[in-house]
Every structure is written in C-alpha cells, then in structure tokens.
C-alpha positions in Angstrom: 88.4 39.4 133.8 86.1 38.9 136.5 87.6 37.5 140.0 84.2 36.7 141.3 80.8 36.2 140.0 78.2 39.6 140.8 74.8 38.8 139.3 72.4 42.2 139.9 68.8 40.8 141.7 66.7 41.7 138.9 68.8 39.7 136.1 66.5 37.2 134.4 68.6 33.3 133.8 65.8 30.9 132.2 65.7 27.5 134.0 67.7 26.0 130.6 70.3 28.3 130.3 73.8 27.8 132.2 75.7 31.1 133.5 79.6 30.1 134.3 81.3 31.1 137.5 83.3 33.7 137.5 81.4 36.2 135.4 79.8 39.7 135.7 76.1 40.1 134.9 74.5 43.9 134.9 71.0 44.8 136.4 67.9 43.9 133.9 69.6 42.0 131.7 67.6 38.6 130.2 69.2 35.4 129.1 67.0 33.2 127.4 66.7 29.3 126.3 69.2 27.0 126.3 71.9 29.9 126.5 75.4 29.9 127.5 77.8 31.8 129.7 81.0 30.7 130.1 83.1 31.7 133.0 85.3 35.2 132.9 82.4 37.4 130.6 81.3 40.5 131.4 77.6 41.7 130.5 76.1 44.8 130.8 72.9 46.2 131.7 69.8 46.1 130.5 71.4 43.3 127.7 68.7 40.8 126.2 70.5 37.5 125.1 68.2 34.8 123.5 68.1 31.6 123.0 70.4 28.9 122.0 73.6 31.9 122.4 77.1 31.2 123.1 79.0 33.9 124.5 82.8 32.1 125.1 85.2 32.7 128.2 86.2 36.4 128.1 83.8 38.3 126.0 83.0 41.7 127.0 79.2 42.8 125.8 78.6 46.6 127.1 75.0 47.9 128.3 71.7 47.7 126.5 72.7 44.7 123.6 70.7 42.9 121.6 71.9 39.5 121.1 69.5 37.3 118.8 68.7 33.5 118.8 71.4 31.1 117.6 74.5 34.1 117.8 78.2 33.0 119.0 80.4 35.1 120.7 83.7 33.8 120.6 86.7 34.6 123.0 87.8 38.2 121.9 84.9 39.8 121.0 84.5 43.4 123.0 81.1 44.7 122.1 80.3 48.5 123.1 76.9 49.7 124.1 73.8 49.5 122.0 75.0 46.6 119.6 72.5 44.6 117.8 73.6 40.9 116.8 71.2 39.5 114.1 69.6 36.2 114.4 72.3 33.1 113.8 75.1 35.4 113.1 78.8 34.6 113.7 82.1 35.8 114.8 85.5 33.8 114.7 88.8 34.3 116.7 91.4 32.2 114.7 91.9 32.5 110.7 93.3 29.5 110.7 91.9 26.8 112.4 92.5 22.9 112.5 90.9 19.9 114.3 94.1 18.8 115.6 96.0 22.1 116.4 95.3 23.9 119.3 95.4 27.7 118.7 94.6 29.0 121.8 97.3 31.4 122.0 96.4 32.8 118.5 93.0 34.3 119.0 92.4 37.5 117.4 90.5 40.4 119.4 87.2 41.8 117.6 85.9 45.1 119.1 83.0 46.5 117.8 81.9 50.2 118.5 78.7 51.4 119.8 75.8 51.5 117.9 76.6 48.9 115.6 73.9 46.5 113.8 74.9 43.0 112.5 72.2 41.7 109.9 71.2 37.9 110.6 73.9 35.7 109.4 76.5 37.8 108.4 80.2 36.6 109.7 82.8 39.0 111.6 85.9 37.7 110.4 88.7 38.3 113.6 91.3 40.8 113.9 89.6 43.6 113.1 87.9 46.5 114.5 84.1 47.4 113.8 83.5 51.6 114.3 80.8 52.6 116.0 76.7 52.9 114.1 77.8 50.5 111.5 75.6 48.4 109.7 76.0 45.4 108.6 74.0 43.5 105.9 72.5 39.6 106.2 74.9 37.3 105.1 77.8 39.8 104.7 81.0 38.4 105.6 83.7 40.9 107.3 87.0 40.5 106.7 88.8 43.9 107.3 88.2 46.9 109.4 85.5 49.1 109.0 84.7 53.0 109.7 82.3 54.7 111.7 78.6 54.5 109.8 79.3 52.2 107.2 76.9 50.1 105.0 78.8 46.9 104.3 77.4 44.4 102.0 78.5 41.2 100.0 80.9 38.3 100.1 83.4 39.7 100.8 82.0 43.0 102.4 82.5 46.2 100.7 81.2 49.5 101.5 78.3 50.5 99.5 77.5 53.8 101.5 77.0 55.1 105.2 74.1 54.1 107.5 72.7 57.0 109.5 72.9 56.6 113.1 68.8 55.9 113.2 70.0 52.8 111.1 68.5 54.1 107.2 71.0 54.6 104.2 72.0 58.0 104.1 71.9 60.0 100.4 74.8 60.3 98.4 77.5 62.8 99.6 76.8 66.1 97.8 79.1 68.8 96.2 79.8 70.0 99.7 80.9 66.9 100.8 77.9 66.6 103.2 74.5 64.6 103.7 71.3 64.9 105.0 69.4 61.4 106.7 66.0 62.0 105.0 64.3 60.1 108.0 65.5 61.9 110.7 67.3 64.7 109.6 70.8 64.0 110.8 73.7 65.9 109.2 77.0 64.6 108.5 80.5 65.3 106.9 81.9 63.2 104.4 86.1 62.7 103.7 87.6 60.2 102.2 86.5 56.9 104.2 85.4 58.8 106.9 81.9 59.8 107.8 81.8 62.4 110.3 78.7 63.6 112.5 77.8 67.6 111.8 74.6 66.8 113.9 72.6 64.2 115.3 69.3 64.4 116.7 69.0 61.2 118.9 70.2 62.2 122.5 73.2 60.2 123.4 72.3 58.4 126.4 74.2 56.3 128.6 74.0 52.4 128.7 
C-alpha cells in the first residue's frame, strides 16, 4: 500500500473528480468526471479512468488500462497491464453480503491478468483469478476462474472458445490440436482447458 501520495506532473485529475491521500498515480494517466480515488490505490501509467468510476481503498490497476464510464473497482481487485473494463461493469469482494454485517475482514482478492477485456456490464464475481487476453462478453457474469484466452459468455459464464490476443474468436482447434487467428495470423496450441501461444505477432511491450 502506498505510505505517501506521488502523483507524476503530467497526470490529468478533472476539477470533479476526488483522488484520496495516500495513493500512487503513474505519469499520463487521465481521470475523468465525477471519479473516485480512495486512499491506498495504486495506478499505473498511461491509465485512462472515466467518468463516474469508483476505484475502492487498495486496488492495484497496472500500466496502460482502460477503465470505462460508470465501472467499480472494489477493494481486492489487482489488474495487470493493458486491461480493458467495459462501460458500467462490475466487480464484488464479498459473496455474501448484508446491510447489517460488516464483512470487512472477508473480502475476496480478484486478479486479473494482462490483456484482459471485460465487455460492458458483465460482473467479476470475487475469489477468483482472471488469466491473461481473456475476453469477456456484455453482461456475462463470472463466477469461477478462468484460463489464459478465453471467450466466456452467459449467465453463468461458460467458455464458448478462445479469443486471440488481437481480441477476435479464434477457429476451432484442429486435428493437431492447434489454431490459426484468421485476422492476424497468430498461432496457438490447444490442451485440455489450456490455450497455449505457438506464436504471436503483436510485440510485447512494456506498460
């Protein structure tokens, strides 16, 4: 957790939008309307947080995030670099909440890998891990772990395939056990419920 508060110079804070003390706010980031910070976050660089976000005591969002209108990040959430949160979508920390019990010392940690899309109102149920380049539908709701790459859709959410890392549904796995992204001609390697990279064209880049 942060012990003091370091805003980089060239971090944007609209005029409506509070920002917490202690926290940790990366050069070029942008935090829009009525947005806020709560103390003990850490944000990377180069993030853009719009308007009307929550992001609760404690979260961790890495470099280069996309976080949409309306999104809450509640305490627990760790996101890695290059994750895109959806307009109005949602994660929780306690699975069982009541007005009248405090559950403080109950919340659930949610760490989401790198890559990683959330479609606009889906819901991240706690607990769980999200891998990295995993793509979530609208209005999917979470509620277990998920695997590097995944496609998961519904109510519940279920697998129905694997995303590509440029974000488009890879083919079926062939008789070899691998596919082929037919936009940008990534490669992977299929086992089980596991989708492994055999070769991707986008340079990996640091936040």
């Amino acid at each position: 957790m942060p012990t003091e508060t370091l805003i980089a110079d060239d971090v944007f804070v609209h005029e409506s939008a509070y920002v917490d003390e202690p926290c940790t706010i990366g050069t070029g980031t942008k935090i829009w309307h009525f947005t806020h910070v709560m103390k003990d976050c850490q944000i990377g660089r180069r993030c853009n947080i719009g308007q009307n976000v929550v992001v609760s005591p404690g979260v961790t969002i890495g470099d280069c995030c996309k976080i949409q209108n309306n999104v809450s990040l509640y305490t627990g959430v760790v996101l890695e670099d290059f994750v895109f949160c959806g307009p109005s979508m949602v994660f929780t920390n306690v699975i069982n909440p009541r007005s009248e019990i405090a559950r403080r010392d109950e919340y659930r940690p949610t760490r989401v890998g790198r890559g990683t899309t959330f479609g606009a109102n889906c819901t991240i149920v706690c607990g769980h891990d999200i891998g990295k380049y995993v793509f979530v539908a609208a209005g999917a709701v979470v509620t277990k772990a998920v695997p590097d790459y995944a496609l998961m859709v519904g109510v519940p959410a279920r697998r129905v395939g694997w995303a590509c890392r440029c974000g488009d549904r890879l083919p079926r796995i062939d008789a070899t056990s691998r596919t082929v992204c037919a936009s940008c001609g990534n490669e992977y390697s299929a086992s089980g419920e596991t989708l492994t990279p055999v070769r991707e064209v986008q340079e990996t880049i640091a936040g």
